[in-house]
DRENNU-781967 format. One line per 3 residues: number of its first residue (from 1); their letters; for each residue x negated, y negated, z of C-alpha. Coordinates in pm, 1 decimal. Example, Ala and Ser with C-alpha at 12.3 -4.5 7.8 and 13.67 -1.06 7.14 Angstrom:
1 = as = -1230.0,450.0,780.0 | -1367.0,106.0,714.0;
***
This chain:
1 = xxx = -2112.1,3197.4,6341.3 | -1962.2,2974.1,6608.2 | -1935.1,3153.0,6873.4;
4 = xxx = -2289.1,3020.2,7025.8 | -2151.2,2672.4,6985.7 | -1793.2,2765.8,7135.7;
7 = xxx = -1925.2,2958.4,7423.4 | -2157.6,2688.7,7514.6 | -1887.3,2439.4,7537.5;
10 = xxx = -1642.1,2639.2,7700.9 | -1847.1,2705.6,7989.3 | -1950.3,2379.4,7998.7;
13 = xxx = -1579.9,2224.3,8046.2 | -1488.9,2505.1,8251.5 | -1656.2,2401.2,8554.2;
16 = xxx = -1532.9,2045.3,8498.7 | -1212.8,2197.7,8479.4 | -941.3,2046.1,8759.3;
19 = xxx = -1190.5,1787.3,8862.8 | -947.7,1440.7,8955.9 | -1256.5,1242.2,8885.4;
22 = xxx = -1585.0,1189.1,8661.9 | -1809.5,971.1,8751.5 | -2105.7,816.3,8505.1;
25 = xxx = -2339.3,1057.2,8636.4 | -2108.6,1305.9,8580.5 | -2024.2,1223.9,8206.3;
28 = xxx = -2400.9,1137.4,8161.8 | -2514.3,1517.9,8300.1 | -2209.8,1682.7,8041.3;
31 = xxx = -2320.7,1485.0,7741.1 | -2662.9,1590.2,7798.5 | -2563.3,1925.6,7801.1;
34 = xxx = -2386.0,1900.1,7471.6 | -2677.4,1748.2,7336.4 | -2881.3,2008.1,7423.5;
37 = xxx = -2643.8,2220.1,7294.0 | -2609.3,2096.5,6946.5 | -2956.2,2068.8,6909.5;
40 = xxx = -2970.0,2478.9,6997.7 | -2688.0,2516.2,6749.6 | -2948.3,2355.4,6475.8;
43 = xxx = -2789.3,2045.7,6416.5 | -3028.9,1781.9,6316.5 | -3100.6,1523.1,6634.2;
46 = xxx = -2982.8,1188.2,6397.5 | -2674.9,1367.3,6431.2 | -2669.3,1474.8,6773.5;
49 = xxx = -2762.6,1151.9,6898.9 | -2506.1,980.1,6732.3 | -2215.7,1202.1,6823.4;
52 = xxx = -2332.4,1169.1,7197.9 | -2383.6,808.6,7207.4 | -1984.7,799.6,7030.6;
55 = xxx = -1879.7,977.9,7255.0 | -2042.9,806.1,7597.2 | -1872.7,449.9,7434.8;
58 = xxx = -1589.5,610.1,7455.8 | -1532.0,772.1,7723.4 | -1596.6,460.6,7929.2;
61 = xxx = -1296.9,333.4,7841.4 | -939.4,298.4,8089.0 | -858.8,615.5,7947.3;
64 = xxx = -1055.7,857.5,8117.9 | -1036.8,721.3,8464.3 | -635.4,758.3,8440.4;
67 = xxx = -635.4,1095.7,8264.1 | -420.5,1325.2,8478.3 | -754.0,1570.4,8362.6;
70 = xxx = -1053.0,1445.5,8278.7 | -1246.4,1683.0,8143.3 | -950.4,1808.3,7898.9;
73 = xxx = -955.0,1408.1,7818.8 | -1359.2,1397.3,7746.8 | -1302.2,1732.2,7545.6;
76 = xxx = -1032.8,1584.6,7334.0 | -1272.3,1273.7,7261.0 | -1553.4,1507.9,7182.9;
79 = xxx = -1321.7,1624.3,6877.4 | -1183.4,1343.9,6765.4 | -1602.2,1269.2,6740.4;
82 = xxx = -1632.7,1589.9,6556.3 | -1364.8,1587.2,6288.9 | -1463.0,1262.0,6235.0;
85 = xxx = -1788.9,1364.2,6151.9 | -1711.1,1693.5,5925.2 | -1432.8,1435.7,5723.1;
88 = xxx = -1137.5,1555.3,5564.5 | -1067.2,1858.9,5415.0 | -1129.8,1873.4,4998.8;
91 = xxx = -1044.7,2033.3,4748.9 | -1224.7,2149.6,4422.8 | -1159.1,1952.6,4082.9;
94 = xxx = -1028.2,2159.5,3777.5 | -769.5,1917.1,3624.7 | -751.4,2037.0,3249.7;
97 = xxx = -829.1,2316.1,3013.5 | -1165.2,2357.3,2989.7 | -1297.5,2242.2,3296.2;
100 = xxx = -1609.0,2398.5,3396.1 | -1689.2,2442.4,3755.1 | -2103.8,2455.0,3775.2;
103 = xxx = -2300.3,2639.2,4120.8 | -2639.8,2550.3,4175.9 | -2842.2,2637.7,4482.1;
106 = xxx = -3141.0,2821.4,4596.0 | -3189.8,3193.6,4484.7 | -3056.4,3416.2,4754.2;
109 = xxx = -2790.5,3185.7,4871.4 | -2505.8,3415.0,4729.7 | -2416.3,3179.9,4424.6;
112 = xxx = -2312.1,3529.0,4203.1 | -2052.1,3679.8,4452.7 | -1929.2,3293.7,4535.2;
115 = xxx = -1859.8,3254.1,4146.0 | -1617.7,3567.3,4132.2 | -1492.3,3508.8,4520.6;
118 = xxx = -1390.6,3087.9,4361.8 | -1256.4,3260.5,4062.5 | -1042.7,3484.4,4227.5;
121 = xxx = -917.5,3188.8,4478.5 | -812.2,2940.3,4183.6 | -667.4,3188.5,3984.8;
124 = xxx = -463.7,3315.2,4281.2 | -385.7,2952.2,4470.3 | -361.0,2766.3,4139.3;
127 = xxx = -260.3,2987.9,3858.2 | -532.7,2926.5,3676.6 | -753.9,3242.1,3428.6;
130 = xxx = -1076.9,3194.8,3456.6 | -1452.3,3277.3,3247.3 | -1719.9,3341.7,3385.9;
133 = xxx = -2102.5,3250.9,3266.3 | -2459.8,3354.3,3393.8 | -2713.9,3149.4,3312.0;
136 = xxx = -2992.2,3257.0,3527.2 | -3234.5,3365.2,3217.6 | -3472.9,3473.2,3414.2;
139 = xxx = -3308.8,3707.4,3589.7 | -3110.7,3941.5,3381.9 | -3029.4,4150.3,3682.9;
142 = xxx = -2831.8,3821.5,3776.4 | -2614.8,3860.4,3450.3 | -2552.2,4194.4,3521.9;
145 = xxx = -2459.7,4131.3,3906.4 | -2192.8,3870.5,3734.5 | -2012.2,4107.9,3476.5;
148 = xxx = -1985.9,4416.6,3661.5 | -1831.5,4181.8,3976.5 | -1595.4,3966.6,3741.8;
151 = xxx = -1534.6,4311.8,3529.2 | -1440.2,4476.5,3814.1 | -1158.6,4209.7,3941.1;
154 = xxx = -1041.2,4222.2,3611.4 | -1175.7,3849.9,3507.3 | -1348.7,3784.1,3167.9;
157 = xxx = -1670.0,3696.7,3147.1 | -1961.6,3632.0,2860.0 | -2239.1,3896.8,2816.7;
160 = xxx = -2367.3,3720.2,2514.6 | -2488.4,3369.0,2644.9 | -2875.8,3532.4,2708.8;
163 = xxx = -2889.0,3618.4,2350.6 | -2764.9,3262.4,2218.9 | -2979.8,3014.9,2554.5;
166 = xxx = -2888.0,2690.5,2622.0 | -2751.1,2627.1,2290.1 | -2475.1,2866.9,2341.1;
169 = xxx = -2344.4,2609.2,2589.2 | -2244.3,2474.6,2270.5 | -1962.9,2673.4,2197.8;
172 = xxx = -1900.3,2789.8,2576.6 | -1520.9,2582.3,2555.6 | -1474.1,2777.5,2226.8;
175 = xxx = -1530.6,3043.5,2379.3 | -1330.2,3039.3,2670.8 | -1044.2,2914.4,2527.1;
178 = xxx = -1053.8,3207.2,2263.6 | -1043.8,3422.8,2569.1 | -759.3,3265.4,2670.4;
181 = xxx = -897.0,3096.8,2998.1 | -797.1,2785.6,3172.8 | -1137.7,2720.5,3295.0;
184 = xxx = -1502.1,2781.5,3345.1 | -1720.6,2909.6,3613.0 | -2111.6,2848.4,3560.9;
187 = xxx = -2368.3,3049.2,3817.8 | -2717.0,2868.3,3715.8 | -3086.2,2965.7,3806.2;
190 = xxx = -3160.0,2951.1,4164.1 | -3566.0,2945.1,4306.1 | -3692.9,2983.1,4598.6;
193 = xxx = -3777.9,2608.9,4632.2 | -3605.5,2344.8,4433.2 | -3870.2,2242.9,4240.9;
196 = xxx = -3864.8,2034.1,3903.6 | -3850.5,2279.9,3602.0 | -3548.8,2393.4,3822.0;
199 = xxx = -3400.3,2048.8,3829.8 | -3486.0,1978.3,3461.1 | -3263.8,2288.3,3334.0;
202 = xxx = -2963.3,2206.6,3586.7 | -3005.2,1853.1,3430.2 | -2999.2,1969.8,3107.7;
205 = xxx = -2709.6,2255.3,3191.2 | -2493.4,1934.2,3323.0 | -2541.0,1718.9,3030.3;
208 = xxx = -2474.8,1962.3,2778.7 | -2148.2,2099.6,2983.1 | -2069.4,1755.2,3155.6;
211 = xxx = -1899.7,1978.2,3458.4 | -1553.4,1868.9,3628.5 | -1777.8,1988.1,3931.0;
214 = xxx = -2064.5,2081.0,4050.3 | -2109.1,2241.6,4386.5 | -2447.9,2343.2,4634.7;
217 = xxx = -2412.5,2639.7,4728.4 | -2582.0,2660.6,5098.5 | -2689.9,2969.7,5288.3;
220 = xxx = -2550.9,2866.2,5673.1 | -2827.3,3048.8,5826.9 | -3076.9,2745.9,5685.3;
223 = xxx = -3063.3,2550.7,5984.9 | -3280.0,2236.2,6013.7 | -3404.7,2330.9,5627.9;
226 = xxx = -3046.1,2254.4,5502.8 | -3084.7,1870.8,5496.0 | -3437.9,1890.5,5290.7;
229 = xxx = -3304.7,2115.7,5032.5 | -2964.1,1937.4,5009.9 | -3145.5,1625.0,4949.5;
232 = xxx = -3349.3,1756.2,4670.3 | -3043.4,1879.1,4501.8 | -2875.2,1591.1,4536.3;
235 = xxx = -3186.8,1401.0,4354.8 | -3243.6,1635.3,4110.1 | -2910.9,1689.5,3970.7;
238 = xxx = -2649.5,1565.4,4203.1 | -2325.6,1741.2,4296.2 | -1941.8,1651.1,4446.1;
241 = xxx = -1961.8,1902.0,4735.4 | -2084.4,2247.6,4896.7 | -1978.2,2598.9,4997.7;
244 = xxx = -2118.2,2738.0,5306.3 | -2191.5,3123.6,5287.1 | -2269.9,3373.0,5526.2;
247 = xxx = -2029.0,3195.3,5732.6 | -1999.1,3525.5,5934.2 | -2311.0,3582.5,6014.0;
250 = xxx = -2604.3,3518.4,6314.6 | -2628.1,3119.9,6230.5 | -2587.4,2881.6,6552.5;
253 = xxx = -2352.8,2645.5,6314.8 | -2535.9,2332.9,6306.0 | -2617.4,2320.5,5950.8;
256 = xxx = -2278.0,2223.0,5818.5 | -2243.1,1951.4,6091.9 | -2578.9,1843.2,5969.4;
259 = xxx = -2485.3,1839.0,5623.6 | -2168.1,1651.0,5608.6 | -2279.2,1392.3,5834.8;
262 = xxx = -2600.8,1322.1,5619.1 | -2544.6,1413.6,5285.4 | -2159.1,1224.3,5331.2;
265 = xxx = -2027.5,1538.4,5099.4 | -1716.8,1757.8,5159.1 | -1756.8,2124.5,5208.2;
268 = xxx = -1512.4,2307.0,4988.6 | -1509.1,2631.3,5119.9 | -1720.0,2861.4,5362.8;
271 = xxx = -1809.9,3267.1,5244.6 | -1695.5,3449.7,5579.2 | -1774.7,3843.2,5394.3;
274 = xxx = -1889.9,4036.4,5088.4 | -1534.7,4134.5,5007.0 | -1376.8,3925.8,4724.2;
277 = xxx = -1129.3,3796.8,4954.5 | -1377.2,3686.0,5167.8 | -1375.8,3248.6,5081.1;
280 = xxx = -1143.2,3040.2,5287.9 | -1068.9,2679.1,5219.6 | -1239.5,2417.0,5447.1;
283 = xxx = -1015.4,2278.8,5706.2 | -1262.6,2086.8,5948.8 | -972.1,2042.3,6237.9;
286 = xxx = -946.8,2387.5,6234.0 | -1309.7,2464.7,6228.4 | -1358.3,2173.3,6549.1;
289 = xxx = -1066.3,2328.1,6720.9 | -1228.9,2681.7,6683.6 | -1584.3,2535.7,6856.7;
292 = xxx = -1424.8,2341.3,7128.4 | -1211.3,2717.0,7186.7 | -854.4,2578.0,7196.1;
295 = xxx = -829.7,2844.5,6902.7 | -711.4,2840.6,6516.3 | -364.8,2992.7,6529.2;
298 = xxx = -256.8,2911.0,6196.2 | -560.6,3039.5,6051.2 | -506.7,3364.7,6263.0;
301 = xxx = -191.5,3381.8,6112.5 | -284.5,3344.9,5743.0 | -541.7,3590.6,5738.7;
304 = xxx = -321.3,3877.2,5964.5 | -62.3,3798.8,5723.0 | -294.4,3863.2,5409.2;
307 = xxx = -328.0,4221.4,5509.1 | -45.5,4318.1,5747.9 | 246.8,4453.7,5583.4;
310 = xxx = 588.9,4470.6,5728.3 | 523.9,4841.4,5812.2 | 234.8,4773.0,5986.6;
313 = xxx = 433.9,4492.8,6206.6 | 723.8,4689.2,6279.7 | 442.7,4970.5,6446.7;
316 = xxx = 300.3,4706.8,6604.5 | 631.5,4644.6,6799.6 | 694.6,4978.9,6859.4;
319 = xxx = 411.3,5020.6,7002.4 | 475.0,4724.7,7257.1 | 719.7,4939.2,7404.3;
322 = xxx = 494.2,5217.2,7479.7 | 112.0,5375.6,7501.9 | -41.6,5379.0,7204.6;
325 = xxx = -203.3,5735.7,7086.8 | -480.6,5846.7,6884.5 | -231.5,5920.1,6623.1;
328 = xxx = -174.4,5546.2,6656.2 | -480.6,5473.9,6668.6 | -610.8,5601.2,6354.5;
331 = xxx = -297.4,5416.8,6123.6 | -443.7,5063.3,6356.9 | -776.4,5131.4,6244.4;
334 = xxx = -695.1,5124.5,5885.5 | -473.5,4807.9,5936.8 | -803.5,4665.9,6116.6;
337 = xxx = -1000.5,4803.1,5816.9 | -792.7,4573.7,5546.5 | -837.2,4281.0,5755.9;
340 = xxx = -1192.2,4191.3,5709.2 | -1489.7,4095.9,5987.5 | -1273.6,4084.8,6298.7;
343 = xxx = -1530.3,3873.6,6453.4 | -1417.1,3594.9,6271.8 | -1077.0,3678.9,6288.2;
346 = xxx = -1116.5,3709.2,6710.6 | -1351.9,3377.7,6646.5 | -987.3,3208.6,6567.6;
349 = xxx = -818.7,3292.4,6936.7 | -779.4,3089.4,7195.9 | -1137.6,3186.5,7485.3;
352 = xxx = -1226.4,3415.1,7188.7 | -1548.0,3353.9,7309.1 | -1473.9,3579.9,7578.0;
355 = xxx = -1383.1,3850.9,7382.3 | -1661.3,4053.6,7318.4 | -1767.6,4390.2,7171.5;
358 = xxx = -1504.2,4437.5,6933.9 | -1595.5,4649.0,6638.6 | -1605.4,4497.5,6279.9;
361 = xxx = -1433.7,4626.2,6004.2 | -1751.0,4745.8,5851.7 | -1823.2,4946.0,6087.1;
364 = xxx = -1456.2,5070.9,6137.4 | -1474.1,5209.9,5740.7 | -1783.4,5387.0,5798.2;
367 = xxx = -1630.3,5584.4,6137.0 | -1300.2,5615.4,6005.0 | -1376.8,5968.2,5870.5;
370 = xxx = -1569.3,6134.7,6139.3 | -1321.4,5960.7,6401.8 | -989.1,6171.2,6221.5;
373 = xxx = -1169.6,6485.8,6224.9 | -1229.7,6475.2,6613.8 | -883.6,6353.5,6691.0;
376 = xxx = -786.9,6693.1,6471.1 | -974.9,6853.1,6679.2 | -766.2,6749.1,6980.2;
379 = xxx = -482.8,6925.4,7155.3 | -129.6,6773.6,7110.8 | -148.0,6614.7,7496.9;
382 = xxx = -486.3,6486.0,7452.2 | -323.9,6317.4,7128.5 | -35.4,6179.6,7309.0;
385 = xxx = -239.8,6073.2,7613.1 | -622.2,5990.1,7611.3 | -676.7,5913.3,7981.6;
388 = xxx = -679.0,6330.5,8042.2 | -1031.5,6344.4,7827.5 | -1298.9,6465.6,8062.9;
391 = xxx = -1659.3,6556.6,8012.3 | -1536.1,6956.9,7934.8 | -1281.7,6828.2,7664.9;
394 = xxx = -1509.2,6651.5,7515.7 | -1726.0,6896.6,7459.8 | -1502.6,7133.8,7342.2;
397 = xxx = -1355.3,6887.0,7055.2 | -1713.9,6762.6,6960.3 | -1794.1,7121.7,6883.5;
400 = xxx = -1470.8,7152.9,6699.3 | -1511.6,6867.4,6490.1 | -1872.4,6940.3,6425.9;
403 = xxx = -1990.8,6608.9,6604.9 | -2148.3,6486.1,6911.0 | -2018.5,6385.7,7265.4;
406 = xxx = -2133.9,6091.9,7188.7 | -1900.2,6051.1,6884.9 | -1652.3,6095.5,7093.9;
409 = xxx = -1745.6,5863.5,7341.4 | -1772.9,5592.0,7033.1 | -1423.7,5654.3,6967.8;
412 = xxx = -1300.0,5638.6,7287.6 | -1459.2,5293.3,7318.3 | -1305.7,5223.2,6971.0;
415 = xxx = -964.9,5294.0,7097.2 | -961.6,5111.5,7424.8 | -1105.9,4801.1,7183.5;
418 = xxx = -829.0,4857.4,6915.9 | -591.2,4834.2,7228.3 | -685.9,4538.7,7312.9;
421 = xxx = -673.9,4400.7,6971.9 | -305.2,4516.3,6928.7 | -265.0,4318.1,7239.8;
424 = xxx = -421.5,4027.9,7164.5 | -157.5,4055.7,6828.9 | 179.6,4104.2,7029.9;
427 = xxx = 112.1,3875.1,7196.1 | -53.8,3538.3,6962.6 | 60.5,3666.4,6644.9;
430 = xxx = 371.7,3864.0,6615.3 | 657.8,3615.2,6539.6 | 383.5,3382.2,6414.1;
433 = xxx = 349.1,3639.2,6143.3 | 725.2,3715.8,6084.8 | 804.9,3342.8,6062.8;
436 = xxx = 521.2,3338.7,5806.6 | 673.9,3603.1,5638.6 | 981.4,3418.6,5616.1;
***
């Protein structure tokens, strides 16, 4: 999702790069440009304008003109600007037995899979067994969405709250704790606009369950349209903070810088994925540090570490000390398979806005298959060394797998990426990762 931001800026300093001197002009012709980038990026122009304007005060202090590097000096004062915009990190509130944790948001914003992914996060960070409860009426396709997701990661959840309405939020504690839960999750009604018989039965939801927290669940590819709707949550039924899905996706980034700025409420958590596993914790000098490209490295770490076992580390390292194969090749792609969308694991690297075309793990799954049965298909030196595949070879294997040339072709490209990527690991994330270990 950040990548338009972080490539913009990267180019931008880049050409300021090794420059002994900026003059006004100069800073006034690089702010512009960031202006006119955040405004691309979506974020609202109150907010832009202020950030600029922060930043042109001060960098017209002593400071810049006797920075050794200027431009690295203007970029760190764009951060500072930045962090101090998207606040500290926060956390979410569940303090005591029978806390309930309450989403509302907009229907379609991914409230349902956020509910199991926040479950699964506090019961694996904190310790803590959670219910969950659907109380989207309405929709009973919503209640079934909830219980075969929480079902499935093994978390309990209540089937019988449509029968019983609001007044089974009467006994909702009674029921949890019978359960033997620590705490409760409540996905409410969404609409396509918040309107006021919305607002009323959030209101009424809130005073019947008085929530340890209630958090806005925002789609990030909103844009401008964030601020409006957060506002009319925030009047209708008010809540302590947000979680920012679709994190991954084709959104220019400028809604969450819009958000916290104006609405002056943390964001808890951003949805980068479908998988469960797919919520990460809010850390806004990691996020600024990922848009300004000086990289995330301890985030890179924590999520390589989350699905790279020792096995897979010690191949990694064996395979710094020669080629790698196709019969490497296929045991890399399922490592790159467990770890998620690798375009927002790349997004955490240093320049990762440089790196592009590298294949998603999505994608990866749904080749994994056809790309084994063509490497079968392969002689033991075209195994061992992929540089001797020729047009003729090709052919020959495509017909003995039963695919295309141009299935091969894919894999090829899939295996010079992969290379890369192993690359990229030996050398960023290697003894970051054993240390973590450790």
């Amino acid at each position: 999702m950040l990548e338009f931001i972080q490539e913009k800026i990267t180019r931008l300093f880049d050409k300021l790069s090794g420059r002994g001197v900026l003059s006004e002009s100069d800073i006034d012709a690089v702010l512009k440009e960031i202006r006119i980038v955040m405004l691309e990026a979506d974020v609202h122009y109150r907010v832009a304008k202020e950030l600029i304007d922060n930043v042109r005060q001060k960098a017209r202090g002593e400071g810049l003109s006797k920075s050794i590097d200027p431009s690295r000096y203007l970029l760190g004062i764009l951060k500072t600007e930045l962090i101090q915009i998207m606040g500290p990190a926060a956390s979410v509130r569940v303090d005591a037995t029978g806390d309930v944790v309450m989403l509302v948001g907009l229907q379609g914003t991914g409230k349902t899979t956020t509910a199991v992914k926040l479950a699964r996060h506090l019961k694996e960070k904190r310790g803590l067994k959670p219910y969950l409860v659907s109380l989207d009426f309405a929709r009973p396709a919503a209640q079934e969405q909830l219980a075969v997701l929480a079902k499935a990661n093994g978390f309990s959840v209540d089937e019988e709250i449509a029968g019983r309405g609001f007044e089974g939020l009467k006994d909702l504690r009674l029921s949890s704790a019978r359960r033997g839960c620590d705490f409760i999750i409540v996905d409410t009604a969404g609409r396509i606009h918040g309107d006021e018989t919305l607002m009323g039965e959030l209101r009424q939801v809130k005073e019947m369950l008085r929530p340890s927290t209630i958090i806005l669940v925002i789609d990030s590819m909103m844009g401008h349209d964030v601020l409006k709707m957060s506002e009319s949550f925030m009047a209708g039924v008010g809540y302590d903070g947000a979680v920012f899905t679709k994190f991954e996706g084709d959104s220019r980034g400028g809604a969450i810088l819009s958000f916290r700025k104006t609405m002056n409420r943390p964001v808890f958590f951003v949805g980068t994925g479908e998988a469960i596993t797919a919520l990460e914790p809010f850390d806004p000098e990691r996020l600024i540090a990922r848009v300004i490209g000086s990289g995330d490295m301890a985030g890179f770490v924590e999520k390589v570490s989350e699905a790279v076992t020792g096995a897979d580390l010690e191949q990694v390292n064996q395979r710094g000390k020669g080629r790698l194969t196709f019969q490497d090749f296929i045991k890399q792609l399922r490592m790159i398979k467990r770890l998620g969308p690798l375009e927002s694991l790349v997004g955490m690297l240093p320049g990762a806005s440089r790196l592009k075309g590298i294949a998603g793990s999505e994608e990866v799954g749904n080749d994994l298959k056809k790309f084994e049965a063509i490497i079968n298909s392969m002689t033991s030196r075209e195994r061992d060394n992929p540089d001797v595949l020729n047009g003729r070879r090709k052919q020959r294997i495509a017909k003995g797998s039963g695919t295309r040339v141009e299935d091969v072709n894919r894999l090829m490209k899939r295996f010079y990426e992969t290379q890369r990527m192993m690359d990229i690991i030996k050398k960023t994330g290697i003894k970051g990762l054993q240390h973590y270990r450790h």
